[in-house]
SERO-7084 format. One record per residue: residue in three letters; y, x, z of N, C-alpha, C in turn. Coordinates in steps of 0.001 Angstrom, whole numbers, plus 524288, in hexadecimal, padded with zeros to 5 digits. Example, Ala and Ser with C-alpha at 12.3 -4.5 7.8 and 13.67 -1.06 7.14 Angstrom:
BEGIN
ALA7E9C68338681E787EE6C8300C81E787F31C8339081E78 SER7F7368323281BA87FBDC8356681BE48001E8326481EBE 
end
This chain:
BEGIN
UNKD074428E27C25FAD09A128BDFC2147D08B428F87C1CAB UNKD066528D84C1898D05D728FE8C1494D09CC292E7C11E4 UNKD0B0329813C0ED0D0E0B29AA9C0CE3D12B9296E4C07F6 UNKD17162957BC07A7D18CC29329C03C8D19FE296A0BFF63 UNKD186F29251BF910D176A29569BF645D1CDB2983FBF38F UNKD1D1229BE1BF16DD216629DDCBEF19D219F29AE1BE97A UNKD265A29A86BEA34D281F29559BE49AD2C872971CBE165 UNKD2E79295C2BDD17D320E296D9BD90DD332C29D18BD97E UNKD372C29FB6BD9ADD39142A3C0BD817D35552A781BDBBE UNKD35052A7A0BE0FFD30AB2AB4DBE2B2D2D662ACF2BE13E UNKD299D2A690BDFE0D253F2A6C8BDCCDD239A2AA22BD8F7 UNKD29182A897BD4DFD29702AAFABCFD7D29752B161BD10F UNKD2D072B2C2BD545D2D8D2B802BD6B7D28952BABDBD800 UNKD24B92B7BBBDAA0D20AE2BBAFBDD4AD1BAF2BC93BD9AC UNKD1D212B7FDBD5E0D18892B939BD151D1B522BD26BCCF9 UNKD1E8D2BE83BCC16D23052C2D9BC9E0D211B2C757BCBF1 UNKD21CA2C85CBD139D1F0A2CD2ABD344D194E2CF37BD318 UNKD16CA2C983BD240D12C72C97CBD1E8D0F9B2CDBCBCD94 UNKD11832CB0CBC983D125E2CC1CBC4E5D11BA2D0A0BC3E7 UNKD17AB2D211BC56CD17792D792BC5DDD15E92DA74BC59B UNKD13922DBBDBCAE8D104B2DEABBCEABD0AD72DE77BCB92 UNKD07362D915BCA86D03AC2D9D1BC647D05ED2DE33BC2C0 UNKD09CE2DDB1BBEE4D09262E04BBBAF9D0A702E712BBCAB UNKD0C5D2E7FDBBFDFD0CB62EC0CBC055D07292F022BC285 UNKD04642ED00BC519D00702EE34BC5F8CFB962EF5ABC174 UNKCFD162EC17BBF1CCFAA02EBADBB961CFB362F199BB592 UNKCFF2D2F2E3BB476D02C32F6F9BB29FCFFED2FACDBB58C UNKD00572FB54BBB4BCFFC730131BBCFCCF9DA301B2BBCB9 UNKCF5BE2FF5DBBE99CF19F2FDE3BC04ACEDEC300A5BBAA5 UNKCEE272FF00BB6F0CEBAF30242BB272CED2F3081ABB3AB UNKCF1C230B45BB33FCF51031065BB2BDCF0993152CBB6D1 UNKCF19330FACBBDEFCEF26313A3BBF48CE973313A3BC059 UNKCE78A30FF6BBEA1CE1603107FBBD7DCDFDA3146FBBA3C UNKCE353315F1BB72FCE2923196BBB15DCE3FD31F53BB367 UNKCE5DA31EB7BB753CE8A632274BBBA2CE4FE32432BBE84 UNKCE24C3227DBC183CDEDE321E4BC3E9CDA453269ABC0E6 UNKCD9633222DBBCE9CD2C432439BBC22CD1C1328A9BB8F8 UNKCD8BB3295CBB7C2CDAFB32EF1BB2DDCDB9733310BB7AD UNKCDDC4331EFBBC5ECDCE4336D5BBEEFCDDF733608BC664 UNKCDA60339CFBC8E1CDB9333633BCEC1CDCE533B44BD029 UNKCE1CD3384DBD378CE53233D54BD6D0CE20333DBDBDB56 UNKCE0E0342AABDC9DCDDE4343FABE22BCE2F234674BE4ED UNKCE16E34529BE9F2CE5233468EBEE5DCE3EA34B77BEF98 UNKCE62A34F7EBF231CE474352C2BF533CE39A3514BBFACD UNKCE01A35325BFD98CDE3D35273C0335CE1B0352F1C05FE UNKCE6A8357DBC0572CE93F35825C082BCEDDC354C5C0926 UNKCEE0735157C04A6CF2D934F0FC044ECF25234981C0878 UNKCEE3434986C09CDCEBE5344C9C0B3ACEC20345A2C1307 UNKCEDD834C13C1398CEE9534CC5C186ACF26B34ADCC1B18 UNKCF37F3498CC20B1CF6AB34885C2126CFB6C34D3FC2462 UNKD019B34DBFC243AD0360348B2C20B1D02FA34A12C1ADF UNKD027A34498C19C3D028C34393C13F4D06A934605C115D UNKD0824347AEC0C67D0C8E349DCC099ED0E1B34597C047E UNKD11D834474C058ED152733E47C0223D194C33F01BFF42 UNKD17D833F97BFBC4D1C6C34327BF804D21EB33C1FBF84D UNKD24B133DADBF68BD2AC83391FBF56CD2DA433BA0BF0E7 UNKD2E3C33973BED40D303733A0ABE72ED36F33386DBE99F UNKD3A4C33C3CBE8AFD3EBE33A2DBEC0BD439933A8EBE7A8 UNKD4822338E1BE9EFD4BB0337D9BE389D4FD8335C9BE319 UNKD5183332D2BE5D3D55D032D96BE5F4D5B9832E66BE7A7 UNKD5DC032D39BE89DD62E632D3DBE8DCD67B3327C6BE869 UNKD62E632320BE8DCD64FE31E03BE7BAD611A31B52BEBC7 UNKD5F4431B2FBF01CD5EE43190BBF40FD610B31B68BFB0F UNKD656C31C0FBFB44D6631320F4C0035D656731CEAC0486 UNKD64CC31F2CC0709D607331DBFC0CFAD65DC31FC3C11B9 UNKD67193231BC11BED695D32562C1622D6FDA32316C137E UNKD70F831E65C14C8D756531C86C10C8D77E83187AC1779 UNKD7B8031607C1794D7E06311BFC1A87D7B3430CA7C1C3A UNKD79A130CE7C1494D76F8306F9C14BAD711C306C2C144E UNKD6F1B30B14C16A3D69E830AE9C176DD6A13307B6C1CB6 UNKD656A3041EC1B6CD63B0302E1C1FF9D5CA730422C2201 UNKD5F7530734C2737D59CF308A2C2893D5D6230ED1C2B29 UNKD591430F5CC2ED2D5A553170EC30F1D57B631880C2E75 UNKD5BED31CE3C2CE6D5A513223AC293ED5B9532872C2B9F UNKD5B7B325BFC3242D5ADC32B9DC35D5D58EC32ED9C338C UNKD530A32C96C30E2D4FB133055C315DD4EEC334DFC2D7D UNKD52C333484C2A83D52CA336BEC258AD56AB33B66C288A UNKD596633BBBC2BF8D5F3E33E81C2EB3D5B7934564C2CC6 UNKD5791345F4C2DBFD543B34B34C2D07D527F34CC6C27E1 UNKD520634A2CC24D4D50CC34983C1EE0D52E334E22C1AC6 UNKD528335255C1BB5D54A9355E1C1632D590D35515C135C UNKD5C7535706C126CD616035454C0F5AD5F2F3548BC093D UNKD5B68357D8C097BD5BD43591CC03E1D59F53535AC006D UNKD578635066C042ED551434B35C011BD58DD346C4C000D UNKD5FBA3489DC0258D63673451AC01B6D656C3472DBFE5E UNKD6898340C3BFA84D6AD634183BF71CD6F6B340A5BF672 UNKD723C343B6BF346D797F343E2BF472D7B2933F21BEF99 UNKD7DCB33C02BF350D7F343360FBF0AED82E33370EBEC69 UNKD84DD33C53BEC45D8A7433D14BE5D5D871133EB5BE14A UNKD829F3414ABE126D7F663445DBDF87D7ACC34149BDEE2 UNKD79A033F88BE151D731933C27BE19AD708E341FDBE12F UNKD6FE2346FDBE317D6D0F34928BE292D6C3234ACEBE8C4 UNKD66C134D90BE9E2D64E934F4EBEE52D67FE35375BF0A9 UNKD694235242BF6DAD6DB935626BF947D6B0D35BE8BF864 UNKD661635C72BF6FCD64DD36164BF6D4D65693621EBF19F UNKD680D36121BEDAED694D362D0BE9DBD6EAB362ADBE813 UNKD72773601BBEDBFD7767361DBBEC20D797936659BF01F UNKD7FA4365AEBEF83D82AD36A4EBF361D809536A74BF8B0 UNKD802836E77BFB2FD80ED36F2EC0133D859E36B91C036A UNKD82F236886C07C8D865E36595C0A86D86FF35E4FC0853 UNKD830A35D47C0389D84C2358B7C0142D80373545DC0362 UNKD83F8350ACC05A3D7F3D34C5FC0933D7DB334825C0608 UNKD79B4348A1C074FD758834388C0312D739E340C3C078F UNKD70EE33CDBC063AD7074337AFC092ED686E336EDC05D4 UNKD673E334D1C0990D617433325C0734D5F8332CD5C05B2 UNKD5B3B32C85C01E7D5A0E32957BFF93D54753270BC0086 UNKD52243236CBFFA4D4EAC320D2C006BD494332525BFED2 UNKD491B3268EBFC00D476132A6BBF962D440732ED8BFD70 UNKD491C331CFC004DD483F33400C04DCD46833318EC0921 UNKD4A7032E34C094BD4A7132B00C0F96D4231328DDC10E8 UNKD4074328D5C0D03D3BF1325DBC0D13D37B332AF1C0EEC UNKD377732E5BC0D0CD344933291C0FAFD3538335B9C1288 UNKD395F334D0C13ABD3D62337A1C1877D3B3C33483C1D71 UNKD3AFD33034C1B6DD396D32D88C2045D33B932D27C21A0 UNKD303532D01C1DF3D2AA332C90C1E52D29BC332E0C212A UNKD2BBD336FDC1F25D2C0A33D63C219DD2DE633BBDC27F1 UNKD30C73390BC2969D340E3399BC2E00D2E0B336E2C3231 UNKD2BD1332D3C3136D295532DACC3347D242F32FBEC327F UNKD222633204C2E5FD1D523321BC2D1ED1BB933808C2C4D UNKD1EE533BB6C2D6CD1D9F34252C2C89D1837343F5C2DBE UNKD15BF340F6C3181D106C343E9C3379D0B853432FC303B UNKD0D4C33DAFC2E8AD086833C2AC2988D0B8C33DE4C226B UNKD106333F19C2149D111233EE4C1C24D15D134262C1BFF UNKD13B4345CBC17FFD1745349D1C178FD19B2349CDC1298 UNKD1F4034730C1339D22B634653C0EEAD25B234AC6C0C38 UNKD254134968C0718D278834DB0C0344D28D634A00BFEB4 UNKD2E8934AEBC0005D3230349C1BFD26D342934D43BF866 UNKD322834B60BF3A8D32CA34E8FBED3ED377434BE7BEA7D UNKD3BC6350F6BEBA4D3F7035010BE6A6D3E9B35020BE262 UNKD429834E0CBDDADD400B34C4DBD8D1D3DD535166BD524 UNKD421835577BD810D404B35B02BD4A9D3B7335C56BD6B9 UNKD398735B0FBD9E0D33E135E0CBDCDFD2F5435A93BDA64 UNKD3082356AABD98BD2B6E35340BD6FDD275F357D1BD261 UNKD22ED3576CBD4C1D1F8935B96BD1C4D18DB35965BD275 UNKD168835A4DBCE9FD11EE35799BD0D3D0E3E358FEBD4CF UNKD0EF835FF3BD4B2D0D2936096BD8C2D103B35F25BDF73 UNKD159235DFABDE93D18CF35C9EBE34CD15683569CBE51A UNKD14033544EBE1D9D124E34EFBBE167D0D1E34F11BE2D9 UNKD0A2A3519BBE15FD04013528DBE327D03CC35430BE91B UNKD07F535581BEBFCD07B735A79BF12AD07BA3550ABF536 UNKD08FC34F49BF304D086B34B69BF579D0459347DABF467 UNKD042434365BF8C0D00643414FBF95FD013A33CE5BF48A UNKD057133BC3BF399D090D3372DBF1A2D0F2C339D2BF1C2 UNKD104C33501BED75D16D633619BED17D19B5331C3BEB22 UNKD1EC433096BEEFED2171328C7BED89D249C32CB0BEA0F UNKD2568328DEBE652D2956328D8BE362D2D403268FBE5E8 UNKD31D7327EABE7FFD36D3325CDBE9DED3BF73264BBE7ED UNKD3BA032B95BE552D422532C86BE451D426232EDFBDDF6 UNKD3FBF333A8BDD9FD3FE733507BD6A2D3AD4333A0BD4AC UNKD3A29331B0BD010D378032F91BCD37D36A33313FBC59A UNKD328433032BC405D31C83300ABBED9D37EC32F21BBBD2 UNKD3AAF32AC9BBCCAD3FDC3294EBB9D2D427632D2CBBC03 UNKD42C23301CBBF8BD46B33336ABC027D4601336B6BBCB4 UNKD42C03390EBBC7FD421633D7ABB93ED41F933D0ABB342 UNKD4280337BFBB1A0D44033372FBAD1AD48EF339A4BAC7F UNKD4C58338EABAFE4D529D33BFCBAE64D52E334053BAEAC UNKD4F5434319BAFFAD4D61348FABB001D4D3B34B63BAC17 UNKD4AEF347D4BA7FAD481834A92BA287D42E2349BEBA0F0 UNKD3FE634948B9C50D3B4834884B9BACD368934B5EB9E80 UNKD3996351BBBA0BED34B135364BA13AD33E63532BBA830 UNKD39A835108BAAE1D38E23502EBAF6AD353834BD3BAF3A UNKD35CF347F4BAC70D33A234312BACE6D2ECC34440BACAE UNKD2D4134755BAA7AD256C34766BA746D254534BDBBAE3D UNKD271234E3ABAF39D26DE351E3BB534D234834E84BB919 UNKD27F034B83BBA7FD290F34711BBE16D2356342D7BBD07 UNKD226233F99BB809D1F3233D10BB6A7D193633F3CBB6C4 UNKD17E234426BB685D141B34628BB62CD122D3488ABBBF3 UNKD170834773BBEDED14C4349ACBC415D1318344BCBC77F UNKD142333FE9BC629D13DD33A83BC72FD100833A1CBC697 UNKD0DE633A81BC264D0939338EDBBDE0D031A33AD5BC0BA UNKD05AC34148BC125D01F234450BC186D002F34583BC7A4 UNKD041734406BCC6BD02E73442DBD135D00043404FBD4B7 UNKCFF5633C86BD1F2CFB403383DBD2F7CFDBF3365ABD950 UNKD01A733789BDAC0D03343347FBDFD7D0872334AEBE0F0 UNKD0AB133122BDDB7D0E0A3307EBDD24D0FCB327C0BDD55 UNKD131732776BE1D5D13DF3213EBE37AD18AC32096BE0EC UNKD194D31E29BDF2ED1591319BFBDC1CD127F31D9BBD825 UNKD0CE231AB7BD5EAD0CC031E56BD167D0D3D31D64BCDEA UNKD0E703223EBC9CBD1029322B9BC54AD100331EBEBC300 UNKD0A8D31BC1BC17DD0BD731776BBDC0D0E63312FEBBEA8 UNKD0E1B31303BC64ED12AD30DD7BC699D16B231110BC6EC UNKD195E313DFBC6DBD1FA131541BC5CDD1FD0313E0BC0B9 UNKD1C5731642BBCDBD1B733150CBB60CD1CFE30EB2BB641 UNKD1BFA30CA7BB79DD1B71306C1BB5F5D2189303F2BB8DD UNKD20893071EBBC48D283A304FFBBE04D2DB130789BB9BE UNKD2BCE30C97BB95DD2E7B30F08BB5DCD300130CA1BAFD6 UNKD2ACF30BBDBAE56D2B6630B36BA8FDD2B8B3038EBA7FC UNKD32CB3016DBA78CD33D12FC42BA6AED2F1E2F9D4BA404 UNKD2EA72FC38B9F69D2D952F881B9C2CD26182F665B9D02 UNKD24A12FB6ABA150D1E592F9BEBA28CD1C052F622BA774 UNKD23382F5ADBAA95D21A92F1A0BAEF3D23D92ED0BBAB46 UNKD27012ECEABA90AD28B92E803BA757D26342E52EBA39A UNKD23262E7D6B9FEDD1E732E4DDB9D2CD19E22E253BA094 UNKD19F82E6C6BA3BED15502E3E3BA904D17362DEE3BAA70 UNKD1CB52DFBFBACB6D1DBF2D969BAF17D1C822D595BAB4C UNKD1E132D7CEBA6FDD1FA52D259BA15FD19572D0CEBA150 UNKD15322D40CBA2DFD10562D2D5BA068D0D742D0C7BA421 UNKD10D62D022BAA9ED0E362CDC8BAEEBD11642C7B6BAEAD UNKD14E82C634BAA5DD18CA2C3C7BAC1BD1E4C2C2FDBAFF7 UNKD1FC42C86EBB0D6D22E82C851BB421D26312C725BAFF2 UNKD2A2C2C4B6BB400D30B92C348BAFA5D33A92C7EDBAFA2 UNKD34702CA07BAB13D36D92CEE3BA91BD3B462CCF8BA617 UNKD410A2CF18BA55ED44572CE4ABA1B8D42D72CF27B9C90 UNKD437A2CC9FB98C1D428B2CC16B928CD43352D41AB912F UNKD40932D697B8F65D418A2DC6CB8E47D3D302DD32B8A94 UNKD40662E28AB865ED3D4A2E424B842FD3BCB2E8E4B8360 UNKD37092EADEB829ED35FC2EF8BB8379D359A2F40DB7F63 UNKD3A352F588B7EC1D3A432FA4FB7B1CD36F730035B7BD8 UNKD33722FF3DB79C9D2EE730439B7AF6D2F52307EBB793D UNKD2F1830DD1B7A8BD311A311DBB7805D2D9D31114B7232 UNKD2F2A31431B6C4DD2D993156AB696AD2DE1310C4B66DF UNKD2EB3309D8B6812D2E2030745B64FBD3223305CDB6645 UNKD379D3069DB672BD3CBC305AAB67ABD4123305C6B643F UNKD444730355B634DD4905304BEB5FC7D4C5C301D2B60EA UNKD52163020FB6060D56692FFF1B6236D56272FB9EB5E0F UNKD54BD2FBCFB58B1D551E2F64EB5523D4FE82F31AB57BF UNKD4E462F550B5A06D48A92F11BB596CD4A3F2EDB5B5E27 UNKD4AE92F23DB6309D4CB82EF63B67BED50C52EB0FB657E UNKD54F02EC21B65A9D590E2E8F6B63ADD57322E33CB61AB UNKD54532E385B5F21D52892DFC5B5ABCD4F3B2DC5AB5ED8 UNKD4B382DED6B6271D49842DBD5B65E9D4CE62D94CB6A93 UNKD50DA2DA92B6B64D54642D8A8B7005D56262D4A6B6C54 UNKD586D2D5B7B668CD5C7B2D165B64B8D54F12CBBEB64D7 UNKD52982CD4BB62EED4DA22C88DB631DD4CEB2C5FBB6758 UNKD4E7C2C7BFB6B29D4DBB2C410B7105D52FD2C278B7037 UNKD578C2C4B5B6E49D5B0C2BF44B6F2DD5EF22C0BFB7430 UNKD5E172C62EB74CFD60E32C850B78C8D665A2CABDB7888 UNKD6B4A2C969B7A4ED6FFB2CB9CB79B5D70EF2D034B7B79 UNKD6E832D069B8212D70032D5D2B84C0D6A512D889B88BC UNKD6B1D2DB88B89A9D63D92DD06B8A8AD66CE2E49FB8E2C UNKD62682E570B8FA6D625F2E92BB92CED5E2F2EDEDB9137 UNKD5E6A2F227B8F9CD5D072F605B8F4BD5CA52F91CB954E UNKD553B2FCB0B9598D543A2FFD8B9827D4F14302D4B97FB UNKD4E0230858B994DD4B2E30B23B9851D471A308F8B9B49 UNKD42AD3095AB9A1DD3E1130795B9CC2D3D4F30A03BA1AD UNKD3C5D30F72BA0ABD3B08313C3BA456D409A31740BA693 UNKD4364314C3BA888D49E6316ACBABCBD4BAC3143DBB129 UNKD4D4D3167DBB317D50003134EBB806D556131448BB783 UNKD58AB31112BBC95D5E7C31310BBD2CD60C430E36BBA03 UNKD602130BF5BB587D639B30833BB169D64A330D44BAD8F UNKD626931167BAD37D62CE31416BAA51D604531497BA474 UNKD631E312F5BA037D616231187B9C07D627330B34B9A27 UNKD642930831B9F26D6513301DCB9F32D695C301F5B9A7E UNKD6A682FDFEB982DD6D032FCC5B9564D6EAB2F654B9579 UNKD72C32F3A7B952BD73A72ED9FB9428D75E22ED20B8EB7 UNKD721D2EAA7B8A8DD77C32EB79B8624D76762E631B81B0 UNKD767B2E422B7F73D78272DFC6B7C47D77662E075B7507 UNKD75AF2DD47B73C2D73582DC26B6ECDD775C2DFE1B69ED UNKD7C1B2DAD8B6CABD81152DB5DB6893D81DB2E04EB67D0 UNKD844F2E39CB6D10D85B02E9E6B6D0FD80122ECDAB6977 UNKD7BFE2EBCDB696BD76732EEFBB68DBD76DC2EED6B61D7 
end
C-alpha cells in the first residue's frame, strides 16, 4: 500500500522545517567555504592515533542527571571525580566550594563520563572547565562538543573574556558545532531573517540594528504597525536576559 499523503497542519509543518533547514544551510554554506579556502586546519598525525583524544566544553548546572527523576542508570558515573559535580545552593563546582559539600552531576558530565567508561580503549576523554578553555588546550584534541560553557557564557565575563573564548573557537578549527553554526544560532536576528527569506512563518518583528537605532525612531515604528504591546530582546543573549514585555501607552 502506497505511503498516505501528509495533509493540512502536518503538511504545513514539514514544509516549515523544510524551509528552514534550506535556509540555514544557505547562511552557513558561504562562511565556511570562505573558511575553507582562507585557511585549512591540518591535523597532527598523532592525534589521529588511537585512542583518539576528544576534548568536551563542559558547564551546566541546569540539566542534573544523578537526580530521582532521571530515568535511566547512572551507576556508572558512582566513580566519576567529585570535582565535576555541582553543589545545587551554589550552582558552582564541588571543587570550588568547602570541604565536605555534595554536588550532584549534569548532562554535561554524565555524557563523557560515559563515553570514558564504554569506550576508554579507542577515546581518550578530556573534559575542559570553562577556566581551562585555551587554544592551545583545544588544539591537544582531535575535536571538541560544545556541551556546557559556551561563547554566551562568556559574555557575562566581560569583553575581553568574550574576544578569549571567541578567538580560541575561531582559531582552533575543531570545534562541534562550528563556529559559524553556533554564529548563526547565536545571533537572533541572522537566523530569523533567513527564515523570513525562506518563508518560514516568523512573528511580525523588527530589527533594530546597532548604530542605526534610537528609542524615537523605534517607537515611531511600533506605533506604524498599529501595535499596543510588543516584546523587547537582545539579539545575541540567552537566559530571558534582557527580555522585556511593555506597551505603547507606558513607552
Amino acid at each position: 500500500m502506497a505511503p498516505k499523503r501528509k495533509t493540512g497542519a502536518a503538511s504545513k509543518a514539514m514544509k516549515t522545517m523544510k524551509a528552514a533547514t534550506k535556509a540555514m544551510k544557505r547562511q552557513t554554506a558561504a562562511p565556511k567555504k570562505a573558511a575553507k579556502a582562507k585557511k585549512v586546519v591540518k591535523v597532527a598525525a598523532k592525534l589521529l592515533q588511537k585512542p583518539i583524544r576528544i576534548g568536551f566544553l563542559i558547564g551546566k548546572d541546569t540539566d542534573l542527571v544523578e537526580d530521582e527523576k532521571y530515568v535511566g542508570d547512572a551507576s556508572y558515573m558512582s566513580d566519576m571525580p567529585d570535582k565535576y559535580r555541582v553543589d545545587p545552593e551554589s550552582k558552582e563546582y564541588v571543587k570550588n566550594c568547602a570541604e565536605g559539600t555534595k554536588g550532584f552531576a549534569h548532562a554535561d558530565v554524565a555524557i563523557p563520563w560515559y563515553i570514558h567508561k564504554k569506550f576508554g580503549d579507542e577515546i581518550q576523554v578530556d573534559m575542559i572547565f570553562p577556566e581551562e578553555i585555551t587554544l592551545r588546550r583545544l588544539k591537544s584534541n582531535l575535536c571538541n562538543y560544545v556541551i556546557g560553557y559556551d561563547v554566551i557564557n562568556s559574555i557575562f565575563e566581560g569583553q575581553k573574556r568574550f574576544k578569549e573564548v571567541t578567538k580560541a573557537f575561531t582559531d582552533s578549527g575543531n570545534i562541534v558545532p562550528s563556529y559559524d553554526f553556533q554564529d548563526f544560532i547565536y545571533i537572533k536576528s541572522k537566523y530569523m531573517e533567513a527564515c523570513m527569506k525562506a518563508g518560514v512563518p516568523m512573528a511580525p518583528t523588527i530589527f533594530a540594528k546597532k548604530g542605526k537605532r534610537t528609542p524615537a525612531k523605534l517607537l515611531a515604528e511600533i506605533k506604524e504597525r498599529g501595535w499596543k504591546t510588543f516584546v523587547m530582546k537582545q539579539s545575541m543573549m540567552a537566559f530571558s536576559l534582557g527580555f522585556c514585555k511593555l506597551t505603547v501607552e507606558k513607552c
